[in-house]
N, C-alpha and C positions, 0 to 999 in steps of 0.2 A: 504494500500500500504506500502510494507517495505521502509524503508529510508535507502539511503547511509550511509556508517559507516566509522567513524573515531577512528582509537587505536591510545590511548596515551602508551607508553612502551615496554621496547624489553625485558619485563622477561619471567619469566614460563609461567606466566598466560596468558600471550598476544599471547603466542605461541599458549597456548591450544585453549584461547578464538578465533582468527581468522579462525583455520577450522571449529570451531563448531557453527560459525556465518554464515558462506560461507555454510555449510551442511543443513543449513535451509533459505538457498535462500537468506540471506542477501550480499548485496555489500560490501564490504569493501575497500572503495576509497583512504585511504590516510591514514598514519602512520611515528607518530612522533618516534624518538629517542635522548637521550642525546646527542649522536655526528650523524654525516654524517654518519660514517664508521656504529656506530651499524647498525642504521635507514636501510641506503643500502641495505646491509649485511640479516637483517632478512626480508627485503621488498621482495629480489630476492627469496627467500627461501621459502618464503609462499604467490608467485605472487600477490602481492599489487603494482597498479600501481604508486604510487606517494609515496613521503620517504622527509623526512625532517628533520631538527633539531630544526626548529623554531616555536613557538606553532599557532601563527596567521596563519599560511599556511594551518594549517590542519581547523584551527578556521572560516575560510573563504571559506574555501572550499566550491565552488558551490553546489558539487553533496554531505557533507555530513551535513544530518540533525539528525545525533547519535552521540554521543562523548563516548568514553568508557576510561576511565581513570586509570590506572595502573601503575602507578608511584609511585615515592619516596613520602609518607607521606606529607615530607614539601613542596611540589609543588602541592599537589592535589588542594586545595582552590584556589590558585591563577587561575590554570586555569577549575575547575568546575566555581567558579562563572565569569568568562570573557564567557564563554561558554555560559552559559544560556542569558547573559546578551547580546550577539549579538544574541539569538534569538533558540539552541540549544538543543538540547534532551540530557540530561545527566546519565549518569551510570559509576558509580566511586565506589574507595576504601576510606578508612576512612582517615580524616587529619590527621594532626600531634599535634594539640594543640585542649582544647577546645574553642579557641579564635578563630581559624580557621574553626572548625563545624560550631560555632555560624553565621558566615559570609559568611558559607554556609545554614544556613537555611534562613538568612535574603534574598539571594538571588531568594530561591524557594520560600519563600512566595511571593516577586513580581511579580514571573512569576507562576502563578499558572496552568497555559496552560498548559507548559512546563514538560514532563518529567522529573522526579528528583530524582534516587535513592541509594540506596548504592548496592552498588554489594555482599552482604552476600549471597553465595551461600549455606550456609546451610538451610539455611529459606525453598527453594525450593526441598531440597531433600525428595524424596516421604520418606523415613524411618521416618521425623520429621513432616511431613504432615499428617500424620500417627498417630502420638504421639499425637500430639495437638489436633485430631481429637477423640481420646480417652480418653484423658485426660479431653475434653469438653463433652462426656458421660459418665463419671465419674466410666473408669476402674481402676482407683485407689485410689476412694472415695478425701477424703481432701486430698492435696497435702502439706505434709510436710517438706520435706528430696530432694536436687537436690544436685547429685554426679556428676562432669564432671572430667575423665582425661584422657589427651592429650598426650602422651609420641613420639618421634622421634626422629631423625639426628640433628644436628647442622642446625640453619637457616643462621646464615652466609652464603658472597657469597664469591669466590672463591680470590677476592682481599678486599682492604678495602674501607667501599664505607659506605651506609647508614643503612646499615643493621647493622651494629657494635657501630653505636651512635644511644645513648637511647633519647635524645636531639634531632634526628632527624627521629623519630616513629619505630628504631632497636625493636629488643626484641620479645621472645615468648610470652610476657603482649600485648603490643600493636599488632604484628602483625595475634597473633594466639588467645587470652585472647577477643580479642575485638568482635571477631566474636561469642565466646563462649558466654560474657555478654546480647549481642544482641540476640541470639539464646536460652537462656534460659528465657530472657523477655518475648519474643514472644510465646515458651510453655504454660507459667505459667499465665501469664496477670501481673505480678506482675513487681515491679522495687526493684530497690537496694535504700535500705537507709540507712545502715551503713555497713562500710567493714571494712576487717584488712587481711592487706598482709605481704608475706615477697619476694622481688627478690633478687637473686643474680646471680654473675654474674663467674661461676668458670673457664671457659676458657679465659681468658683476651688477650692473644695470641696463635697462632699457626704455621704452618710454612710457610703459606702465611701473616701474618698479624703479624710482629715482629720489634726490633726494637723502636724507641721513640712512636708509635703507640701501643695503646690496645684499648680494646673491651668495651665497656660500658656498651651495651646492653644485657639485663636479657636472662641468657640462663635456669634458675630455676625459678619455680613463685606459689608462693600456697599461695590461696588467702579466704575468704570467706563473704558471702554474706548475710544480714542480708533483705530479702524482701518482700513488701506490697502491696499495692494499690489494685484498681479493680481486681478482680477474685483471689487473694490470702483470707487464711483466716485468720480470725481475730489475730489471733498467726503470723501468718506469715510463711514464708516459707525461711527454712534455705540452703545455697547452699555452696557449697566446691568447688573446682577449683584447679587443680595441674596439671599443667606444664612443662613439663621436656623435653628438647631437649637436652640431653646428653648420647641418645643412640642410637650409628646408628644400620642401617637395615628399617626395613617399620614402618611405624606409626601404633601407636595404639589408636585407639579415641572410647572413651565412657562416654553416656551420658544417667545416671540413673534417672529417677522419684519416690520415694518412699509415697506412699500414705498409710492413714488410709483401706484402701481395699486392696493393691496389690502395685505390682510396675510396670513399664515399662521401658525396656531397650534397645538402640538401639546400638548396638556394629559395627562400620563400618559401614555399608549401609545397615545394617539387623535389625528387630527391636522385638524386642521377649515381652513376658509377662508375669506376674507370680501373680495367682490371692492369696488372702489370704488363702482361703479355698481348693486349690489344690496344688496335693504334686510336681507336675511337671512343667515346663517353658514351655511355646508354641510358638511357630513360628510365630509373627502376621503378618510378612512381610518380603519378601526373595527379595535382592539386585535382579535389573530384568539384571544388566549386564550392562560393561560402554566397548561402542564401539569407543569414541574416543578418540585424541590423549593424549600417555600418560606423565608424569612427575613424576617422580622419590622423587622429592620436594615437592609434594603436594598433602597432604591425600586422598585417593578414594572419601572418603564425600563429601570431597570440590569440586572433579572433576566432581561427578557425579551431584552435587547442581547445578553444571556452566553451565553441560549440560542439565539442567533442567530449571533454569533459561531464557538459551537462547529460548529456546523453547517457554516459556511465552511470551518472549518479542513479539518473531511472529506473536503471538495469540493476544498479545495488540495492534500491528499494521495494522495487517492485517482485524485487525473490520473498520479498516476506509480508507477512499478512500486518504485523502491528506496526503502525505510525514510526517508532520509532528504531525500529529496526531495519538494522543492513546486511547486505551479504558483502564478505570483502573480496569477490572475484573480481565484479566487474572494476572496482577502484583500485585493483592491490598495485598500478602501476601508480599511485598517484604519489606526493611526496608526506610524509608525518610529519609531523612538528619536531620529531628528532632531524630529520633530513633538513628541517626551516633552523634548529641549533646550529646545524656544520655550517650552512650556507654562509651564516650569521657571522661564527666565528671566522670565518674568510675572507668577507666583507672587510672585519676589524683588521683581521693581518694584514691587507691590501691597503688600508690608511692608515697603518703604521709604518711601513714600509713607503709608501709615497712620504712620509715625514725625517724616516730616519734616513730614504736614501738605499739601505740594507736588507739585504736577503729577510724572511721571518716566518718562524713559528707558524702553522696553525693547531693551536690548543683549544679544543675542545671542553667547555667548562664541564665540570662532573657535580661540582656543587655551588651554591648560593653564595656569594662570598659576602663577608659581614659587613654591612650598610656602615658600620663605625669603621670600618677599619681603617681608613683614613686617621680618625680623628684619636683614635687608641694610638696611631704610632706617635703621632704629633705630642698628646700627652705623655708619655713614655719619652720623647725625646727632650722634651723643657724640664722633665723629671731630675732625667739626669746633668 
């Protein structure tokens, strides 16, 4: 049985995400926004019966046992883990810290019942479904070499808000970088364990956003990735990353696999091949078409993942009879709130390393670190 649906956000993606929730038979009962006026406003527009500004309203809500979260970075934690913890199905975008992941995994682990995933819609796009899937029959022997770049528009929004502080999850690193770390994990089998980046940041103002106000957040970002673990090989697998939202018109996204046999590449929502021993690229898969609503902000990839995604979700609810249950088949490729901690912590590595300049770490927190600990050394050090 499908479950009533609650949207957290009045952006692009919540715009997209509501019909193409509604096109696969889902309810969509109730949607928050930062003020009345959005909430209203996009409630009327995309016939949602109930609109708010207050997150317990939607949190409470009788009729919905889905939470879909689309907000600003530093508000996602607070109400993913209130969500689950009164009892709710969750599907969210990544935090803002990895202090905040971390407190979102503690919370899925107690509810393990409970639905709980990140909404990376590239996971689900048949073009990377594809990949992985080839990549695990081994059309391009050892996996060496992983090229991703992302080129587009300005991600700023039209005023100044969160998208412009890096402090509070702005930036083509965090908002477009994070979906990219998660999606080449997922490829490869492998994780990051050393990185070196560099952001910067060259539009600092414009002519919506001037005055004692600038921009923090990274609109450059080239990063790279030194990674291991299960299903890498013993060398390991070196990956690249470059980031450029300084050129408007359409986005350009591609994401290369270079193996010891051949490579694989998936350009857009297309995914081609190229074995070693032939002299031509082949077609391994041709975009099948994206019928719904569109966004101008947000890569065909991405659209066509979300539309993809939702589709799964149907299929995980509709195996079982009670509202709030799922099957984890049809989602098992999606990413956990464990997958949203790595992501996180890589994020961090990448802007410590564009600061120090230096190779760094990706550590993985295992526990909460103490909110005083700051102020416990400081004391301890006037002490003595």
């Amino acid at each position: 049985m499908l479950p009533g649906v609650g949207v957290f956000g009045t952006g692009s993606t919540a715009r997209v995400l509501v019909p193409l929730l509604k096109a696969e038979g889902f309810e969509v009962h109730a949607l928050w926004g930062p003020s009345e006026e959005e909430a209203c406003c996009l409630a009327k527009e995309l016939s949602i019966p109930f609109h708010t500004s207050r997150s317990d309203d939607v949190l409470l809500h009788q009729d919905v046992d889905l939470v879909c979260i689309y907000i600003p970075p530093s508000m996602t934690r607070q109400i993913a883990v209130k969500a689950l913890g009164i009892g709710k199905n969750v599907v969210c975008e990544k935090a803002a810290t990895a202090v905040d992941s971390f407190k979102m995994v503690t919370a899925a682990r107690y509810y393990p019942q409970l639905l709980s995933i990140m909404g990376n819609p590239l996971r689900f796009l048949p073009a990377f479904i594809a990949m992985r899937q080839h990549l695990v029959d081994g059309y391009v022997g050892e996996v060496n070499v992983c090229d991703v770049r992302v080129y587009g528009p300005s991600l700023l929004d039209q005023t100044y808000g969160w998208t412009c502080e890096e402090l509070m999850g702005g930036g083509g690193l965090h908002t477009v970088g994070s979906s990219i770390i998660d999606l080449v994990s997922y490829l490869t089998g492998a994780h990051a364990q050393r990185v070196h980046g560099l952001l910067r940041t060259f539009v600092q103002q414009n002519g919506n956003i001037r005055g004692i106000r600038r921009v923090t957040s990274d609109d450059f970002c080239f990063f790279q990735m030194l990674m291991g673990g299960p299903g890498s090989t013993s060398a390991g697998v070196c990956c690249t990353v470059t980031l450029n939202f300084n050129m408007p018109g359409s986005f350009t996204h591609e994401v290369m696999i270079v193996g010891s046999s051949g490579r694989l590449l998936a350009r857009g929502a297309d995914l081609y091949g190229h074995r070693n021993d032939s002299r031509t690229e082949e077609l391994l898969l041709k975009e099948s078409g994206y019928s719904g609503p569109e966004a101008t902000d947000i890569p065909l990839p991405h659209l066509q993942g979300l539309s993809s995604m939702v589709k799964a979700l149907k299929q995980s609810f509709q195996a079982r009879e009670e509202r709030r249950s799922w099957a984890r088949g049809p989602v098992a490729s999606a990413a956990t709130f464990e997958d949203g901690l790595y992501v996180q912590s890589v994020v961090e590595a990448v802007k410590r390393s564009s600061c120090s300049g230096e190779w760094e770490g990706v550590d993985i927190m295992s526990q909460e670190p103490d909110p005083n600990h700051n102020l416990c050394e400081a004391l301890q050090r006037n002490k003595n």
